[in-house]
N, CA, C and O atoms as a DFTB+ gen file, in Angstrom:
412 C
 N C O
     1  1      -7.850       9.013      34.970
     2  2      -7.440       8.588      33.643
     3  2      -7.318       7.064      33.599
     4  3      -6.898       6.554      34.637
     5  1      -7.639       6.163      32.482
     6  2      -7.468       4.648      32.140
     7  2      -6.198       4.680      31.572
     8  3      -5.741       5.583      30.871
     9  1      -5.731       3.798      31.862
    10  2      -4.847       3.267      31.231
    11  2      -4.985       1.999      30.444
    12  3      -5.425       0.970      30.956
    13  1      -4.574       2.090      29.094
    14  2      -5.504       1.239      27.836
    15  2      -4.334      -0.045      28.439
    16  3      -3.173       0.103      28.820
    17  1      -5.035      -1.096      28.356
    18  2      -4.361      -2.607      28.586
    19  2      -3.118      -3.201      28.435
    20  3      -2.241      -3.778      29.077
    21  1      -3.550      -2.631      26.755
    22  2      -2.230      -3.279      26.481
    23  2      -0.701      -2.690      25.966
    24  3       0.249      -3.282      25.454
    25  1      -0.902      -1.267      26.334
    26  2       0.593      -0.636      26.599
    27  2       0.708       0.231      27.914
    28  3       0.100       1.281      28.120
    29  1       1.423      -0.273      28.604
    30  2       1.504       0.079      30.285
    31  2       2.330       1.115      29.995
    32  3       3.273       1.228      29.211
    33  1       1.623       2.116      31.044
    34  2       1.984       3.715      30.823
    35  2       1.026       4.450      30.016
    36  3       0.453       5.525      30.192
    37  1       1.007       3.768      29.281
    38  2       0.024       4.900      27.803
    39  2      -1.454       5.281      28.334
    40  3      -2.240       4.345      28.479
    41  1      -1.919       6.697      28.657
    42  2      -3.154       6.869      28.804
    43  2      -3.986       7.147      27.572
    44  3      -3.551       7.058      26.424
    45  1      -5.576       7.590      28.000
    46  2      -6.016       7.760      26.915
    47  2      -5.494       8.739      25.980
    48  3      -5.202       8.766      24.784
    49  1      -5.485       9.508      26.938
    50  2      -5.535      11.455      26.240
    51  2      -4.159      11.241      25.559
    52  3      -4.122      11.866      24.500
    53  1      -3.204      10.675      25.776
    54  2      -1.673      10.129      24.752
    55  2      -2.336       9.402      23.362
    56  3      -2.162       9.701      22.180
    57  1      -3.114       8.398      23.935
    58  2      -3.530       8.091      22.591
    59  2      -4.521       8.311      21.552
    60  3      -4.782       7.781      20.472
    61  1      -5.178       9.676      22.533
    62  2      -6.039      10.284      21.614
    63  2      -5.179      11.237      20.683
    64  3      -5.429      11.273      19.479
    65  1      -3.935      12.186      21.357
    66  2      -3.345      12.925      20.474
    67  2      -2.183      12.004      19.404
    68  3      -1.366      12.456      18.602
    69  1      -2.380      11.102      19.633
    70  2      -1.694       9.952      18.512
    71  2      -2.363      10.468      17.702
    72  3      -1.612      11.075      16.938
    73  1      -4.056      10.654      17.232
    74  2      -4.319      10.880      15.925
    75  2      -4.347      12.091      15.753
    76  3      -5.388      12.154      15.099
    77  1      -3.921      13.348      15.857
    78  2      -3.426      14.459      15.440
    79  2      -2.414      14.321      14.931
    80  3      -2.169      14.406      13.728
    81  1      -1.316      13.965      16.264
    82  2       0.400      13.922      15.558
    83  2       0.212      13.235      14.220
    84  3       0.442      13.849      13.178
    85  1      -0.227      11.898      14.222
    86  2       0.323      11.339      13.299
    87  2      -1.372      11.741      12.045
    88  3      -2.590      11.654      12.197
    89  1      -0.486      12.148      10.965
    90  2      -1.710      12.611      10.022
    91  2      -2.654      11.495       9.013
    92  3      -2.319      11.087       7.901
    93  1      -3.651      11.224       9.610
    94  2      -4.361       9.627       9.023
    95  2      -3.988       9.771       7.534
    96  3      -3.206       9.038       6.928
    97  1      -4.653      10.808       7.043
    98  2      -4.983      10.858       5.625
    99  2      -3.626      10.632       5.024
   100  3      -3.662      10.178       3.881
   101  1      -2.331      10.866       5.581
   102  2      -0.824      10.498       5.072
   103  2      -1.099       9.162       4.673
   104  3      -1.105       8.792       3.499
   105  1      -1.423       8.131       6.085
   106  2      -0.914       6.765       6.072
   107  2      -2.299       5.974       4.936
   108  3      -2.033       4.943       4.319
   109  1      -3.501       6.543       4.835
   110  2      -4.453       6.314       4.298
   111  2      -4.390       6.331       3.040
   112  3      -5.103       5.597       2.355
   113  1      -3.363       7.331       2.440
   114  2      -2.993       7.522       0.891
   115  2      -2.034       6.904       1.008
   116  3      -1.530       7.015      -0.110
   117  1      -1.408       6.322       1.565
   118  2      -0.131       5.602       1.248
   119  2      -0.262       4.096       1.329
   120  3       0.583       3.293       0.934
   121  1      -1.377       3.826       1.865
   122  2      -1.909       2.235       1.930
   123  2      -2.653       2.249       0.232
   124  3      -2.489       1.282      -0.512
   125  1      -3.187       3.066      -0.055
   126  2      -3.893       3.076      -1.466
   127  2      -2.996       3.493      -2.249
   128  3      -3.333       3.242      -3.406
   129  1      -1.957       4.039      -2.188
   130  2      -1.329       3.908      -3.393
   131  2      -0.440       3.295      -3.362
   132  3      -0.270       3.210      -4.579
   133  1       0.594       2.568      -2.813
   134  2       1.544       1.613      -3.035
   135  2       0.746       0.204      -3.634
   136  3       1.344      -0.260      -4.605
   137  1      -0.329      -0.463      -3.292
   138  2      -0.993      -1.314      -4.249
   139  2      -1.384      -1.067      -5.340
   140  3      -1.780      -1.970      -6.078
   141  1      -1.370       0.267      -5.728
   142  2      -2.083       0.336      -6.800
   143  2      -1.210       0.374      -7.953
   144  3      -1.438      -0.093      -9.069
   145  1       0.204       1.217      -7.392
   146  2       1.058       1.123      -7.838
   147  2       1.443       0.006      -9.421
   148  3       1.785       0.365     -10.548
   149  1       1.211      -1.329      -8.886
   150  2       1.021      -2.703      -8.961
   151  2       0.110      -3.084      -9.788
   152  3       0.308      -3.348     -10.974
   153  1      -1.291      -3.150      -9.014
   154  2      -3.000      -3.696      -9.243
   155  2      -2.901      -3.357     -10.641
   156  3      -2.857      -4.191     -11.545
   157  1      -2.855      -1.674     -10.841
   158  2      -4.085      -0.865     -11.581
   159  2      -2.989      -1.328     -13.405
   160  3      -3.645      -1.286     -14.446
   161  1      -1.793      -1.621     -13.475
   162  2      -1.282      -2.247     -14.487
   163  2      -1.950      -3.817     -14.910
   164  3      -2.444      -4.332     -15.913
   165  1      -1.694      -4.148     -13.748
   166  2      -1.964      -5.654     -13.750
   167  2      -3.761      -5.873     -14.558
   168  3      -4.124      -6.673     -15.421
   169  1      -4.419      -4.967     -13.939
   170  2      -6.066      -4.636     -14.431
   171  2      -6.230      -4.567     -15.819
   172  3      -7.134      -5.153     -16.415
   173  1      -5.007      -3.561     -16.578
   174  2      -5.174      -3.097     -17.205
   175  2      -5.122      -3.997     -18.610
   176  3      -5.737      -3.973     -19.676
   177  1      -3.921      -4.902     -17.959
   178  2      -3.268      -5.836     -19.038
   179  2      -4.352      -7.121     -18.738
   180  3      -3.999      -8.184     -19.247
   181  1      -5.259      -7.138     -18.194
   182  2      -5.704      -8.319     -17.960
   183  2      -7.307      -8.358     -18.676
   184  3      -8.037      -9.305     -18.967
   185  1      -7.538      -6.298     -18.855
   186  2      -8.984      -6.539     -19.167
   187  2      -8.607      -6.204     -21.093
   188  3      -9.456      -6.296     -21.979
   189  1      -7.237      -5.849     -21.287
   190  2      -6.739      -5.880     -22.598
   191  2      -7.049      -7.876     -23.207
   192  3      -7.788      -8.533     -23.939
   193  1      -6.229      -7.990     -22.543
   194  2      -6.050      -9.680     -22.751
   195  2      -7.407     -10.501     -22.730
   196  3      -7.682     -11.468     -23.441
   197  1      -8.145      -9.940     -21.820
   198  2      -9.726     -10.595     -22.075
   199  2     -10.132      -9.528     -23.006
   200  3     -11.128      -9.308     -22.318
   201  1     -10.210      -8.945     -23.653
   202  2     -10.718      -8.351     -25.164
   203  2     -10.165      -9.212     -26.354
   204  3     -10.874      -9.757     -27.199
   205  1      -8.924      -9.252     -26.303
   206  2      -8.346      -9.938     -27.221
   207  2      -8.830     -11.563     -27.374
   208  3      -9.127     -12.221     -28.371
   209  1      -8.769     -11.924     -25.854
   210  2      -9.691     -13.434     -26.133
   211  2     -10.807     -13.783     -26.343
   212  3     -11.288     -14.817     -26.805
   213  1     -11.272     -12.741     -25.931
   214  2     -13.111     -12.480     -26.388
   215  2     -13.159     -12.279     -28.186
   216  3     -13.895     -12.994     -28.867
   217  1     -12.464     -11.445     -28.662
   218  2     -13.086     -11.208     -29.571
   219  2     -12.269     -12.365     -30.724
   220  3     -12.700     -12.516     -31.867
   221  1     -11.174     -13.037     -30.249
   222  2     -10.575     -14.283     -31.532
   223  2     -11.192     -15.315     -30.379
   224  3     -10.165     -15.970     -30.201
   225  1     -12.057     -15.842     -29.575
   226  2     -12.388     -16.518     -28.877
   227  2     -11.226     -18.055     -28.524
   228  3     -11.453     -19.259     -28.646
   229  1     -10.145     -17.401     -28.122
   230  2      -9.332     -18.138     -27.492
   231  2      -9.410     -17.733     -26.243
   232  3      -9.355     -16.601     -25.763
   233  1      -9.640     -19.507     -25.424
   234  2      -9.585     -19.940     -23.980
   235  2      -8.385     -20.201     -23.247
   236  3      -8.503     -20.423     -22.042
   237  1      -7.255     -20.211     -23.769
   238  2      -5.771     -20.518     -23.143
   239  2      -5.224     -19.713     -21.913
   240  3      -4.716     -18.596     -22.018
   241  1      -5.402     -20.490     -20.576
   242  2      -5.311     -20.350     -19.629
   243  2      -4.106     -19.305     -19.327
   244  3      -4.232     -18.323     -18.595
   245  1      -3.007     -19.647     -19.956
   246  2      -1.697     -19.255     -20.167
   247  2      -1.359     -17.830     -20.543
   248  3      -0.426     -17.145     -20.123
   249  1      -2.237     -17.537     -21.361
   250  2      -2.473     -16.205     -22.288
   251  2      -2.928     -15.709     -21.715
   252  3      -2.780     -14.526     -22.020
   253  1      -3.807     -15.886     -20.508
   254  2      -4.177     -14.506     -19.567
   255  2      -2.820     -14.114     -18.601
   256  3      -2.416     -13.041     -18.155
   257  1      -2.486     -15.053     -18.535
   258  2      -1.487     -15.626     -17.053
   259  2      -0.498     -14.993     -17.645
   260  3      -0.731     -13.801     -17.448
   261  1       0.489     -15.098     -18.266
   262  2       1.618     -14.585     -18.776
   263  2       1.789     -13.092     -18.593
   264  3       2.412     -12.468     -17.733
   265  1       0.892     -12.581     -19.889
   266  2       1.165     -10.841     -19.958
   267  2       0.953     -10.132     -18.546
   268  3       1.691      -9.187     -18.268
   269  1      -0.196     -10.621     -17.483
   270  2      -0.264     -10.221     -16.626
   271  2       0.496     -10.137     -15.660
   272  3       0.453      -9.164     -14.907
   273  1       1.785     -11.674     -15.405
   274  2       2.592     -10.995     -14.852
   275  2       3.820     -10.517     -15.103
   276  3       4.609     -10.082     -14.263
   277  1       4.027     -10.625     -16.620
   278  2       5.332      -9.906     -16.904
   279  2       4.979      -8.110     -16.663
   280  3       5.716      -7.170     -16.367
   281  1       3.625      -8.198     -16.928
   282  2       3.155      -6.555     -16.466
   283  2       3.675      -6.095     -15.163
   284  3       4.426      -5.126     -15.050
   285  1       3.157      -6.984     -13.963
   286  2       3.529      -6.949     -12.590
   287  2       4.803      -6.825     -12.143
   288  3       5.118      -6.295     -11.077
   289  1       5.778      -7.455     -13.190
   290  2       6.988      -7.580     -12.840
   291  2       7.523      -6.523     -13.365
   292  3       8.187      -5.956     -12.498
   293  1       7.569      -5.862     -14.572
   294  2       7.696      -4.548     -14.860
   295  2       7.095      -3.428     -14.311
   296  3       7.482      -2.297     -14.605
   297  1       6.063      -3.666     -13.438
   298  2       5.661      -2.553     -12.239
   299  2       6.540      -2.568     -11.511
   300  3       7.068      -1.543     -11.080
   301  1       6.969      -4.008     -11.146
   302  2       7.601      -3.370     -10.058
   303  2       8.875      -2.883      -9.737
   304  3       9.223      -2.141      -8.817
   305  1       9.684      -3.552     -10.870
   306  2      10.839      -2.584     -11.787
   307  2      10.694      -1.572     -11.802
   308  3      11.529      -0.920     -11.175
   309  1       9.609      -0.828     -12.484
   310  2       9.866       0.873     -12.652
   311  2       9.261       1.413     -11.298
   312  3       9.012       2.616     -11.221
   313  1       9.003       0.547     -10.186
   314  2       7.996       1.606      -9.198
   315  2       8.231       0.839      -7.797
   316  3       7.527       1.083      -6.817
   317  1       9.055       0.093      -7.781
   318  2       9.550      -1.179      -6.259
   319  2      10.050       0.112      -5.712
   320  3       9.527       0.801      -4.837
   321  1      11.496       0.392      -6.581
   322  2      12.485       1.361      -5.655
   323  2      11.734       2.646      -5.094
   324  3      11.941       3.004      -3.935
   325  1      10.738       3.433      -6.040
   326  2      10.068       4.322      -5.633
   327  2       9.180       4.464      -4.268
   328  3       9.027       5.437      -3.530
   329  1       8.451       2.635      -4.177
   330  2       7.338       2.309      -3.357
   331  2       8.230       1.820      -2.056
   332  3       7.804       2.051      -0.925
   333  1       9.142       1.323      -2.205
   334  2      10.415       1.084      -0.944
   335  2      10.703       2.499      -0.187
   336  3      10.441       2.645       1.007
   337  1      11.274       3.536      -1.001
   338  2      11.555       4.972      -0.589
   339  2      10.101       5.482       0.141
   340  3      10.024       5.397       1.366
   341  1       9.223       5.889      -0.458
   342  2       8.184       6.139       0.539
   343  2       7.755       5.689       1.679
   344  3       7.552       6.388       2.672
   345  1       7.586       4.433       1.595
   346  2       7.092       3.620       2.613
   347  2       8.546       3.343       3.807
   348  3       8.333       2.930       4.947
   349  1       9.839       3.623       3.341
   350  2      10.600       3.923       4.443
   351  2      10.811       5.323       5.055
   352  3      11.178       5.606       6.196
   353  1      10.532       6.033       4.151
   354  2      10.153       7.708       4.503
   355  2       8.987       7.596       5.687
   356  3       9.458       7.969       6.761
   357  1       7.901       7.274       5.762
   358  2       6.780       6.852       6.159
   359  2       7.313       6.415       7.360
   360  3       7.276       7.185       8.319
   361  1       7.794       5.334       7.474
   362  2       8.352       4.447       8.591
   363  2       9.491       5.090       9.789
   364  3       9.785       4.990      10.980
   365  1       9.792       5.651       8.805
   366  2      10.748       6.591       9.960
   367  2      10.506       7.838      10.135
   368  3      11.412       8.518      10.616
   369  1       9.422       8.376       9.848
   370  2       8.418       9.309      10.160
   371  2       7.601       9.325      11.639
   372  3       7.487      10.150      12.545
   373  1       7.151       8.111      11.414
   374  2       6.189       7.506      12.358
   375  2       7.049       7.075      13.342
   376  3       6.308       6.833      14.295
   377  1       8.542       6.763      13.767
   378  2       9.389       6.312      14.428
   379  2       9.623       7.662      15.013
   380  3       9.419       7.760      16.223
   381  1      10.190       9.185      14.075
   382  2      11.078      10.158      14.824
   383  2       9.609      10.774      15.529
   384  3       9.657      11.808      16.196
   385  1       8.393      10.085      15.328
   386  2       7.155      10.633      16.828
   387  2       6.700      10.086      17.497
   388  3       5.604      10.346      17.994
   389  1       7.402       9.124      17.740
   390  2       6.785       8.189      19.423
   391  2       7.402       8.723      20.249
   392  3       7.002       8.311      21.338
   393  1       8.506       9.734      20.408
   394  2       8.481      10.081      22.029
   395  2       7.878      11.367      22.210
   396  3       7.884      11.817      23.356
   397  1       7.126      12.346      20.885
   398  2       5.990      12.967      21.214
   399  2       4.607      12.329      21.801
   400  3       4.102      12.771      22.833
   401  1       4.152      11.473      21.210
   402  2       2.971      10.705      21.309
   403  2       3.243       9.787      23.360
   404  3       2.375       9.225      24.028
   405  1       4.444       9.975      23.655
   406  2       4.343       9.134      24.772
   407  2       4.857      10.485      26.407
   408  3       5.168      10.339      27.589
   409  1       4.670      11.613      25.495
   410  2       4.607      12.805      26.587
   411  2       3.475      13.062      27.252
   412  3       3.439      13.971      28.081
Protein backbone atom coordinates (compact mmCIF):
# COMPACT_ATOMS: atom_id res chain seq x y z
CA UNK A 1 0.00 0.00 0.00
CA UNK A 2 1.26 3.96 -0.71
CA UNK A 3 0.95 6.15 1.46
CA UNK A 4 -0.31 9.56 -0.24
CA UNK A 5 2.42 12.40 0.80
CA UNK A 6 0.84 14.62 2.22
CA UNK A 7 -1.19 13.09 5.14
CA UNK A 8 1.05 10.61 7.07
CA UNK A 9 -0.85 7.54 7.93
CA UNK A 10 -3.55 7.92 5.31
CA UNK A 11 -3.43 5.09 2.67
CA UNK A 12 -4.93 4.84 -0.54
CA UNK A 13 -7.80 2.43 0.00
CA UNK A 14 -8.81 5.18 3.20
CA UNK A 15 -8.90 7.62 0.69
CA UNK A 16 -10.55 5.90 -1.84
CA UNK A 17 -13.52 5.07 0.62
CA UNK A 18 -13.50 8.91 1.46
CA UNK A 19 -15.60 9.09 -1.71
CA UNK A 20 -18.33 6.75 -0.74
CA UNK A 21 -18.58 7.95 2.93
CA UNK A 22 -18.73 11.26 2.06
CA UNK A 23 -21.67 11.70 -0.70
CA UNK A 24 -20.14 14.04 -3.73
CA UNK A 25 -23.41 14.89 -5.17
CA UNK A 26 -24.34 16.41 -1.36
CA UNK A 27 -21.27 18.75 -1.42
CA UNK A 28 -21.74 19.35 -5.34
CA UNK A 29 -25.36 20.68 -4.79
CA UNK A 30 -24.41 22.62 -2.08
CA UNK A 31 -21.51 24.48 -3.83
CA UNK A 32 -24.29 25.34 -6.60
CA UNK A 33 -26.74 26.36 -4.61
CA UNK A 34 -25.56 28.59 -1.92
CA UNK A 35 -24.26 31.04 -4.89
CA UNK A 36 -27.04 30.97 -6.52
CA UNK A 37 -28.88 31.64 -3.74
CA UNK A 38 -27.39 35.29 -4.34
CA UNK A 39 -26.29 35.34 -8.34
CA UNK A 40 -29.63 34.22 -9.83
CA UNK A 41 -31.52 37.60 -8.03
CA UNK A 42 -28.74 39.71 -8.72
CA UNK A 43 -29.17 38.39 -12.77
CA UNK A 44 -32.40 38.98 -12.57
CA UNK A 45 -32.47 42.61 -11.43
CA UNK A 46 -29.69 43.40 -13.64
CA UNK A 47 -31.14 41.97 -17.00
CA UNK A 48 -34.58 43.93 -15.74
CA UNK A 49 -32.49 47.16 -15.38
CA UNK A 50 -30.76 46.68 -18.79
CA UNK A 51 -34.34 46.47 -20.43
CA UNK A 52 -35.37 49.43 -18.83
CA UNK A 53 -32.15 51.25 -20.06
CA UNK A 54 -32.33 49.89 -23.35
CA UNK A 55 -35.56 50.73 -24.11
CA UNK A 56 -35.63 54.84 -22.45
CA UNK A 57 -31.90 54.67 -23.61
CA UNK A 58 -30.38 55.82 -20.41
CA UNK A 59 -26.52 55.16 -19.82
CA UNK A 60 -26.20 55.98 -15.97
CA UNK A 61 -23.67 53.92 -14.55
CA UNK A 62 -25.40 54.17 -11.16
CA UNK A 63 -28.76 52.82 -12.27
CA UNK A 64 -27.41 49.54 -13.05
CA UNK A 65 -25.26 49.57 -9.85
CA UNK A 66 -27.77 50.42 -7.28
CA UNK A 67 -30.90 48.06 -7.78
CA UNK A 68 -28.46 45.34 -8.19
CA UNK A 69 -27.12 45.55 -5.02
CA UNK A 70 -29.85 46.48 -2.88
CA UNK A 71 -31.18 43.11 -4.62
CA UNK A 72 -28.02 41.27 -3.22
CA UNK A 73 -28.44 42.68 -0.02
CA UNK A 74 -31.98 41.61 0.32
CA UNK A 75 -30.82 38.08 -0.78
CA UNK A 76 -28.99 37.90 1.62
CA UNK A 77 -31.37 38.99 4.31
CA UNK A 78 -33.98 36.55 3.38
CA UNK A 79 -31.44 33.57 2.58
CA UNK A 80 -27.75 34.42 4.69
CA UNK A 81 -29.35 32.72 7.84
CA UNK A 82 -30.73 29.84 5.73
CA UNK A 83 -27.26 29.51 3.60
CA UNK A 84 -25.19 29.77 7.13
CA UNK A 85 -27.50 26.75 8.59
CA UNK A 86 -26.75 24.44 5.74
CA UNK A 87 -23.42 24.99 5.09
CA UNK A 88 -22.81 24.47 8.98
CA UNK A 89 -25.01 21.36 8.83
CA UNK A 90 -22.61 20.33 5.99
CA UNK A 91 -19.54 21.17 7.99
CA UNK A 92 -20.23 19.23 10.82
CA UNK A 93 -21.33 16.46 8.82
CA UNK A 94 -18.13 16.12 7.16
CA UNK A 95 -16.37 16.57 10.72
CA UNK A 96 -18.72 13.69 12.71
CA UNK A 97 -16.78 11.30 9.53
CA UNK A 98 -13.22 11.64 9.72
CA UNK A 99 -12.67 9.03 12.19
CA UNK A 100 -14.62 6.68 9.78
CA UNK A 101 -12.63 7.74 6.75
CA UNK A 102 -9.25 7.28 8.91
CA UNK A 103 -10.14 3.41 9.91
Amino acid sequence: MAVLPLIPGLRIDAYARAHTVLREDEGDRLVLWAPETVSLPALAMGLLVGLVQAATSISEATLSFVPKLVTVLVALLLFGALMMRVLIDFTLELHDRIPGLLQ
